[in-house]
C-alpha positions in Angstrom: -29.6 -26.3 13.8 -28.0 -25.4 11.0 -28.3 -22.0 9.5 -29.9 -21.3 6.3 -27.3 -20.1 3.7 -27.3 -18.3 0.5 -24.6 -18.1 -2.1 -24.0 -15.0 -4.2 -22.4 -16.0 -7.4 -23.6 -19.4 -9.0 -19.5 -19.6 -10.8 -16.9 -22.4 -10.0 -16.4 -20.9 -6.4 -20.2 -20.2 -5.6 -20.9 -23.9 -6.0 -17.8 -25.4 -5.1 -18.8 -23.3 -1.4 -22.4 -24.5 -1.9 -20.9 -27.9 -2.0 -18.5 -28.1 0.9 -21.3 -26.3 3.2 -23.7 -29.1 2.4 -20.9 -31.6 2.9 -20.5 -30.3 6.5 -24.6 -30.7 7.2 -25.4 -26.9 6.3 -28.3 -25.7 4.2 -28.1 -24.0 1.0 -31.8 -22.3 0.3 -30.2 -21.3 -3.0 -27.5 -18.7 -4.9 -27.8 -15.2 -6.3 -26.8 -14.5 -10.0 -27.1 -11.8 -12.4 -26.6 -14.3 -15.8 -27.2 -18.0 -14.8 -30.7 -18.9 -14.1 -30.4 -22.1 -13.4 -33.2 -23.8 -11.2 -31.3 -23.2 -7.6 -30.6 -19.4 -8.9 -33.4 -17.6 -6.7 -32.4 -13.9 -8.7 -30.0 -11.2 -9.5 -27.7 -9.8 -6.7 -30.7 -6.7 -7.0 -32.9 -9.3 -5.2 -30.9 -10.0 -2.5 -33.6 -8.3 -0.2 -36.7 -10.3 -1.6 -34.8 -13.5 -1.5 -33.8 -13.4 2.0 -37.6 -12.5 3.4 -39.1 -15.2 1.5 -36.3 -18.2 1.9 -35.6 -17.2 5.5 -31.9 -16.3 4.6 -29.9 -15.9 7.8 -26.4 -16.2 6.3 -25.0 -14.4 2.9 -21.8 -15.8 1.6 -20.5 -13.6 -1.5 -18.6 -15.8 -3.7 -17.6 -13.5 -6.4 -14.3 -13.3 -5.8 -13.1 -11.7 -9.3 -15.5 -8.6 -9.0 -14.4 -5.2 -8.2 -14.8 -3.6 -4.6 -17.9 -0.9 -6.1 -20.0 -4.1 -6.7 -19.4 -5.7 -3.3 -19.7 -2.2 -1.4 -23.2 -1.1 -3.7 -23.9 -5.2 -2.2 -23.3 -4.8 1.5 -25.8 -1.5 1.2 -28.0 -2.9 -0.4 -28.5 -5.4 2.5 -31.6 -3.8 4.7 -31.2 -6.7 7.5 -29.3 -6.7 10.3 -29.5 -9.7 11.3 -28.0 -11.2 8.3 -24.5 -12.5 8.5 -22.6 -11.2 5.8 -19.2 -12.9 4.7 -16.8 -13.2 1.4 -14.9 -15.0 -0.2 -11.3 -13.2 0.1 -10.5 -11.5 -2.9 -6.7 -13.0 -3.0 -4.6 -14.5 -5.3 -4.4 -17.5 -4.0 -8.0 -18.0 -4.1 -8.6 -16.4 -7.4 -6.0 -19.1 -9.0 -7.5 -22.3 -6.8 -10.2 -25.0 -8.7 -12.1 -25.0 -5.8 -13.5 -22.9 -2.3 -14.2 -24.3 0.9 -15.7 -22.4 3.8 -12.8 -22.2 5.3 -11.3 -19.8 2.6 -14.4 -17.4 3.8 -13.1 -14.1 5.8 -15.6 -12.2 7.9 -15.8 -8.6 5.5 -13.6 -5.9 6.7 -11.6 -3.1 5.6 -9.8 -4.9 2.8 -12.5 -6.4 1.4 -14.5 -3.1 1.2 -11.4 -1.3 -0.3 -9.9 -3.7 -2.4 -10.3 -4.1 -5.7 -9.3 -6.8 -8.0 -5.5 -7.6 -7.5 -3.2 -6.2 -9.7 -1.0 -9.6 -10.4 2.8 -8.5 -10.9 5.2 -10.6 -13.6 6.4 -13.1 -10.7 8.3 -15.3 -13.1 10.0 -12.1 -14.5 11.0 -10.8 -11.1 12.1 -13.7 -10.2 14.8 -14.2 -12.8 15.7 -10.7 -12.1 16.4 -11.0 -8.5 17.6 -14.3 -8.8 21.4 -14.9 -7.6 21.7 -10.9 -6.6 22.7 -9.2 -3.3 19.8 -6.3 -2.3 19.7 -4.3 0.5 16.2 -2.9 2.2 16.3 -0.2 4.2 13.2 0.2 6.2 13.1 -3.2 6.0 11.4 -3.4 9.4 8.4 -1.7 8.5 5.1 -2.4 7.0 5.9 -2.0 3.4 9.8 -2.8 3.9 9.3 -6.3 6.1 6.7 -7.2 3.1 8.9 -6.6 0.4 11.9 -8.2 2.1 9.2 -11.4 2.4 8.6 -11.2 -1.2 12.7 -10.8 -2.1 13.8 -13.9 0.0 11.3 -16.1 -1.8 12.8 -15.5 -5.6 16.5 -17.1 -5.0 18.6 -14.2 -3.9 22.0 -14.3 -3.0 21.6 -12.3 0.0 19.1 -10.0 1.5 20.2 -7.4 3.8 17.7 -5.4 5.9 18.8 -2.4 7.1 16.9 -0.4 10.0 17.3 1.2 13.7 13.6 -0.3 15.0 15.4 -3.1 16.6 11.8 -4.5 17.9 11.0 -4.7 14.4 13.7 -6.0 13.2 14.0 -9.0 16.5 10.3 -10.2 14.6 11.1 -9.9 11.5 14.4 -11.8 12.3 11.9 -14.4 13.7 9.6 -14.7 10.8 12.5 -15.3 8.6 14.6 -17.6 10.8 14.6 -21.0 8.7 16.0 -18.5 5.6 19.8 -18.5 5.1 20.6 -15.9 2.7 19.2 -13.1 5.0 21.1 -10.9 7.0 20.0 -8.4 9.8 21.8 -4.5 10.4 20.9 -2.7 13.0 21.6 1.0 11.4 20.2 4.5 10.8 19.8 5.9 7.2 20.7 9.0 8.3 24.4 7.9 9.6 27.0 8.1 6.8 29.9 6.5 8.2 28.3 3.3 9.5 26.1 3.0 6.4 29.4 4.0 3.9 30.2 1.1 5.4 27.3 -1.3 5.4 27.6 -0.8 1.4 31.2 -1.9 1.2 31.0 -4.6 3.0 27.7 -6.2 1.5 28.2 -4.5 -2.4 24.2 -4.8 -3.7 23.5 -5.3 -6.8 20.2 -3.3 -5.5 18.9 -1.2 -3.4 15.8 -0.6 -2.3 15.1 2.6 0.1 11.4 2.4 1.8 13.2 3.9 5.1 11.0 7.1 6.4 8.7 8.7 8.3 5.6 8.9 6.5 2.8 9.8 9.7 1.3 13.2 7.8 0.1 14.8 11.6 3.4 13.9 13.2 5.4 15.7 10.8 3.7 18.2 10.2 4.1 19.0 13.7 8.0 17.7 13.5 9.4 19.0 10.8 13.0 19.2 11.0 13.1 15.6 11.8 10.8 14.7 8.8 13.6 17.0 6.8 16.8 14.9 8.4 15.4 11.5 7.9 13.3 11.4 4.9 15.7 14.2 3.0 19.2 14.3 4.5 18.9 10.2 4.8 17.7 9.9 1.4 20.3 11.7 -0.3 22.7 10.3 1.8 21.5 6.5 0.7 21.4 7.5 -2.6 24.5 9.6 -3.1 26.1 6.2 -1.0 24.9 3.8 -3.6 26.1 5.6 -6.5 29.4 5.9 -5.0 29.3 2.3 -4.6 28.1 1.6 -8.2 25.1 0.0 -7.1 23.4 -1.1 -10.5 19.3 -0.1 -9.2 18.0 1.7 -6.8 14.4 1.7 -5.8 13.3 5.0 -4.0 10.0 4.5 -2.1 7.8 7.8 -2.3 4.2 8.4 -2.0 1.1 10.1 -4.2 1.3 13.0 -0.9 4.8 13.9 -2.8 2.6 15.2 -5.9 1.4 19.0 -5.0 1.9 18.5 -1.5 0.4 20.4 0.8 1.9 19.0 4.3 5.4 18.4 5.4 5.8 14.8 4.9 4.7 15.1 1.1 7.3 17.7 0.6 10.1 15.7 1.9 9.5 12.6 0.0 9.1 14.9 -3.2 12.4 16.3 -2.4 13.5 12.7 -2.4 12.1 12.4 -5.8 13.8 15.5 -6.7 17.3 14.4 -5.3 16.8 11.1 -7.6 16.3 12.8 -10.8 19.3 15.6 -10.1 21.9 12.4 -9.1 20.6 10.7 -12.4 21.6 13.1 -14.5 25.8 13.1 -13.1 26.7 10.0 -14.8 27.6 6.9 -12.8 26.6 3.4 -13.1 23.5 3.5 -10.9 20.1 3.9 -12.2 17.5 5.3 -9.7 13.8 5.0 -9.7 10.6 5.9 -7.7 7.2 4.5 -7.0 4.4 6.6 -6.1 1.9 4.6 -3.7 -1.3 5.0 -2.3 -2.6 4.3 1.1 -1.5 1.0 2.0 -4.2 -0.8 3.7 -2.5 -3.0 5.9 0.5 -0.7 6.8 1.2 0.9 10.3 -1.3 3.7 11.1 -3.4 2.8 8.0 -7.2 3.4 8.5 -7.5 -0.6 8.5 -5.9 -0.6 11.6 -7.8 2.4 12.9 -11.4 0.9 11.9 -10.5 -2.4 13.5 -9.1 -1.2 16.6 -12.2 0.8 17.1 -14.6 -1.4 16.0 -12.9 -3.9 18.5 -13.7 -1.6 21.2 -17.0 -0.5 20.4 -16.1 2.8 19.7 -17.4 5.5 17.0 -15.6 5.2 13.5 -13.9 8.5 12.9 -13.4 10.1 9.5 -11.9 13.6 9.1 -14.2 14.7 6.5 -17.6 13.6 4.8 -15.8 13.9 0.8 -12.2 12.8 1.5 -11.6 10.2 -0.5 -8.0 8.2 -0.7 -6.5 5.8 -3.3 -6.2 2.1 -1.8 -3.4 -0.4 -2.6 -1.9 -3.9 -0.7 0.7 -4.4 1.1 1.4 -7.2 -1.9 0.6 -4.8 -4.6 3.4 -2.4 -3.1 6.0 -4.9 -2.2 5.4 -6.4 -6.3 5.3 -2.7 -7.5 8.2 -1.6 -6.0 10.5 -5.1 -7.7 9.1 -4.5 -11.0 10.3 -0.8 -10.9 13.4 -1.9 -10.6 13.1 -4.3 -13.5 11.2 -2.5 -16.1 12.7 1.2 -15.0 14.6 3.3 -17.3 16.7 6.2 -15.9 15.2 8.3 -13.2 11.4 6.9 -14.2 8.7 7.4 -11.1 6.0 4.4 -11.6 2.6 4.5 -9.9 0.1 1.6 -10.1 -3.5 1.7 -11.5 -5.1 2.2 -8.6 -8.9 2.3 -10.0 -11.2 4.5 -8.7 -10.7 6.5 -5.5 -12.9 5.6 -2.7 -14.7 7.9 -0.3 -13.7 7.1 3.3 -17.3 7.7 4.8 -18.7 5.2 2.4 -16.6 2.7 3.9 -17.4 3.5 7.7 -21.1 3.0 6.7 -20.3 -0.5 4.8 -18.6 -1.9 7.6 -20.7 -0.8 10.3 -23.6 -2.1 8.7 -22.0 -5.2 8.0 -19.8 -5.9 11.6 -21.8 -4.0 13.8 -25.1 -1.9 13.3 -25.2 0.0 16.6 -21.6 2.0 16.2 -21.7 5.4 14.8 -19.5 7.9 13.1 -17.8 10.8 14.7 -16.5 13.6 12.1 -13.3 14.8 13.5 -12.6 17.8 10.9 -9.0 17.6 8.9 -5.9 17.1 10.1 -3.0 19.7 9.8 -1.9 18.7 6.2 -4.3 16.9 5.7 -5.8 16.3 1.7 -9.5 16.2 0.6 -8.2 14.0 -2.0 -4.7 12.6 -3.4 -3.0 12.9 -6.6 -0.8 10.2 -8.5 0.9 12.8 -10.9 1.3 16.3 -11.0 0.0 16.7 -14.8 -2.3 13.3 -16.0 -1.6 14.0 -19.5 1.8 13.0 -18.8 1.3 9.5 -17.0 2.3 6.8 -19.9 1.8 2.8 -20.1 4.6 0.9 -19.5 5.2 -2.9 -20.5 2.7 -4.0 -17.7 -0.9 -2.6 -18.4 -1.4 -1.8 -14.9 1.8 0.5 -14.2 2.2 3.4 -15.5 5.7 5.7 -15.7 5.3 9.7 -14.9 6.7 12.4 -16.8 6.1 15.3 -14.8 7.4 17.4 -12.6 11.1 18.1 -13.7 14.0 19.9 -12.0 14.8 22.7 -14.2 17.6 24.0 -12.4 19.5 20.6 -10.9 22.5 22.5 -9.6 21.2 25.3 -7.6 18.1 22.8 -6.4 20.8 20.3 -5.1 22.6 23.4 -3.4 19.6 24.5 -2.0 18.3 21.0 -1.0 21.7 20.2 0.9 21.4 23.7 3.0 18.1 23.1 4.5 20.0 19.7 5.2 22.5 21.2 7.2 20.7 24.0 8.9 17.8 21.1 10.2 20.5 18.7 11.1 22.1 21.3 13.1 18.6 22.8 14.4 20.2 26.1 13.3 16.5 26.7 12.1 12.9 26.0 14.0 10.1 24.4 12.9 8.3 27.3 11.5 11.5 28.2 9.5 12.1 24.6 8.6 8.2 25.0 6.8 9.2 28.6 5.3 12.1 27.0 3.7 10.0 24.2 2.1 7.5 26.5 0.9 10.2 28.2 -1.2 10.9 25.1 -3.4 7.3 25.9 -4.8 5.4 23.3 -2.4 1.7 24.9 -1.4 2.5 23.4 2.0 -0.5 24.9 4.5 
């Protein structure tokens, strides 16, 4: 027997659904909607309770796929039952931009649907033509962000794509994914190695680079700090100071929203990264550098997507460091788009960030999605990490955050190196004093502290 469905949303994709699940023998008792009211609308989305007692609702399909992720978390809570199914329709671009949804465009909800928002949709056309008939280099280009992006870059008519990183697991898959491309090329090399990567850039001669190559895990380095300096400082500067020596046209650095008053070691490296941009902007040269600032990924490695769904797949408790900590969300999409237009719409030494809405509260999310995948799990609160924020920043002073050409990214003008010369001095002998472990860990943290970082 079929079950008894009902639609939230009564638009072009609520009925289309409604359609193509009577078309397969289901039964619609009726749709949700908080403006038609239409004969099949049974009431508002503040009904949902009411409507499901007295039509005998045992599956919810939320077809609203435009609305923002407060709506469809304030939704899920509202939901007393659990022995409703709950699913929606994926808030995607490819579903926003179709005539019609079928049920097999429905995705169980998870962590992306509970933190996403509506997608920020990038100038395609624009990046396109920009990247078009160019060489680019990616290191990182294995990771999460970097495998993403280089996905992205082979689809807009590049001349070549080279991806540049030492995970050669990561790179053997991503070799696989992209096997039927021709104009991508596959380097097994370190950022942090000058000679082979000196090389790498005279032999290939970008037109752009884009550096997304780091270690970003905030525990990890907090507890490994001289190799967080050496490969997200020492290989930074050594990419960049390599690409301007090659008179590479853009370069792209990758940073994060921790790099804005950070308080743990991986935040202060990738603002010194920052910092290392702006000071090689201003010696001349033919290269002009950028930054993006993200937010938590969602789908990247370590991201608490994976952590919800790995313990959630084992029936174990959901763990959140704090009741009030609350992070910014993004794409892996959103970042791979952000970080080509920065290199399209960037003037000299600019740092982007995205819109990123409102900030969501991680605890609020464990609830959602134990009360919509499975009632009987519970939360553990683990206490904060070492380095650990209650809450992220996206610029160091607000007030200075200004709209670029694209309403939903917006340039920074904060934060500026007052003294480049002595910084750069100083930048480059932590450099050699980690690289040669002249220093230890606790040192290595003194030292950061000293360029102004309230590192705990």
């Amino acid at each position: 027997m079929s079950p008894r469905v009902l639609i939230v949303g009564h638009g072009t994709a609520g009925r289309a659904l409604g359609a193509d699940v009577k078309r397969r023998g289901g039964t619609v008792v009726g749709y949700l909607d908080d403006r038609d009211t239409s004969p099949e609308v049974l009431g508002t989305l503040a009904d949902i309770n009411e409507v499901i007692d007295r039509a005998g609702v045992e599956v919810v399909y939320f077809a609203i796929p435009s609305v923002d992720a407060a709506a469809v978390r304030n939704f899920v809570n509202l939901v007393r039952s659990d022995s409703v199914e709950i699913a929606i329709v994926p808030r995607t671009y490819a579903i926003l931009t179709k005539e019609t949804v079928d049920i097999d465009d429905l995705t169980d909800v998870d962590v992306l649907d509970l933190v996403g928002r509506e997608p920020v949709k990038h100038d395609l056309l624009s990046s396109r033509a920009f990247i078009a008939g160019k060489k680019v280099l990616v290191t990182g280009a294995a990771g999460s962000i970097g495998s993403r992006l280089v996905q992205q870059l082979v689809g807009m008519q590049p001349a070549e794509v080279v991806c540049v990183d030492w995970w050669e697991n990561g790179m053997f898959f991503l070799g696989q994914e992209l096997s039927d491309q021709r104009a991508v090329s596959f380097r097994i090399a370190d950022v942090k190695n000058e000679p082979l990567m000196d090389r790498i850039l005279a032999e290939v001669q970008p037109d752009i680079v884009f550096h997304a190559a780091a270690y970003k895990h905030v525990p990890l380095m907090q507890d490994n700090p001289l190799e967080a300096i050496t490969n997200n400082v020492w290989g930074s500067l050594n990419i960049l100071r390599l690409a301007q020596k090659h008179d590479v046209a853009n370069v792209v650095y990758v940073s994060t929203d921790k790099a804005v008053n950070p308080v743990n070691v991986m935040g202060a490296t990738k603002r010194l990264g920052e910092m290392i941009l702006e000071i090689l902007s201003t010696g001349g040269g033919k290269t002009r550098f950028n930054a993006v600032r993200f937010g938590n990924v969602i789908q990247s490695n370590g991201s608490v997507m994976q952590i919800f769904r790995g313990q959630i797949a084992n029936g174990r408790p959901l763990t959140v460091t704090h009741p009030d900590v609350t992070r910014f969300f993004m794409t892996v999409d959103e970042a791979s788009q952000l970080i080509i237009q920065s290199a399209l719409i960037g003037n000299e030494s600019e740092i982007f960030v995205l819109d990123m809405g409102e900030p969501v509260k991680i605890m609020d999310l464990a609830r959602s999605l134990i009360k919509v995948v499975d009632p009987s799990l519970t939360i553990e609160i683990t206490g904060l990490r070492p380095g650990e924020k209650m809450y992220e920043e996206l610029s160091y002073e607000p007030d200075k955050v200004e709209r670029t050409g694209n309403q939903k990214i917006f340039v920074v003008r904060d934060a500026v190196v007052n003294d480049p010369e002595t910084t750069l001095r100083e930048i480059e002998a932590l450099v050699d004093d980690a690289r040669a472990y002249r220093i230890g860990p606790a040192e290595a943290i003194e030292r950061l502290r000293g360029f102004g970082f309230p590192i705990k």
